[in-house]
C-alpha positions in Angstrom: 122.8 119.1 92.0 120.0 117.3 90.4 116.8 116.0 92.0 117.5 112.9 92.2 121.1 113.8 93.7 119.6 115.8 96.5 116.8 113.1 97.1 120.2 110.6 97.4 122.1 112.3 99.3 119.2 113.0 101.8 118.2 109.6 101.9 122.3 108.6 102.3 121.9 111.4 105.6 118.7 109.9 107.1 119.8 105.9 106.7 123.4 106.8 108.4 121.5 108.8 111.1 119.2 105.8 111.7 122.2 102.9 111.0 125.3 103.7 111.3 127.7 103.8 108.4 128.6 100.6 108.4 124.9 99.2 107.9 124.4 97.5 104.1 121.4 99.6 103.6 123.8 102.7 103.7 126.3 101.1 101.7 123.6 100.6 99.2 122.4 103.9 99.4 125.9 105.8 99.1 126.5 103.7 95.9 123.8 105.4 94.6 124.2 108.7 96.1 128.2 108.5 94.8 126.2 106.7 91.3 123.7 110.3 90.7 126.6 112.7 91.5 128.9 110.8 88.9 125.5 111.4 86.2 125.3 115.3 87.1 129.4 115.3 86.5 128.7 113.6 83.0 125.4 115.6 82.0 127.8 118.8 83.2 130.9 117.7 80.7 128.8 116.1 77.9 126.7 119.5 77.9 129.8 121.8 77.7 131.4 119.3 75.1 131.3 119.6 71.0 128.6 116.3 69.8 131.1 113.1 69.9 131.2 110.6 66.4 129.8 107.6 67.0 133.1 106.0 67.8 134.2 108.3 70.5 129.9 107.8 72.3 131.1 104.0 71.7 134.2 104.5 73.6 133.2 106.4 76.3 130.4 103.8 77.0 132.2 100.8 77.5 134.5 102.5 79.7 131.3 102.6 81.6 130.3 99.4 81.2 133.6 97.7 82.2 136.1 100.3 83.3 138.6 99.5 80.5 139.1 100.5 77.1 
């Protein structure tokens, strides 16, 4: 896990601890907690991966940006 994974998940921990799970600052932080482990998963495929044309970078990124493609 990345940094910034571990830092979100530990703040996810401490803010359910604290609120419950139901509180919106949870919900907040396990959208970014579920957000940085979904980035080490990309960094982990992209790095294993042959370099992607243009087209295929161009793909992938709008499925990003609005799930569809």
């Amino acid at each position: 896990m990345s940094p910034e994974t571990l830092a979100a998940r530990g703040k996810l921990a401490r803010l359910t601890r604290d609120h419950g799970p139901g509180a919106e600052a949870v919900i907040t932080a396990r959208r970014t907690f579920d957000a940085e482990r979904l980035a080490d998963h990309i960094r982990a495929v992209v790095d294993a991966a042959p370099p992607l044309t243009p087209a295929q970078r161009d793909r992938l990124a709008a499925l990003l940006r609005c799930g569809a493609a």
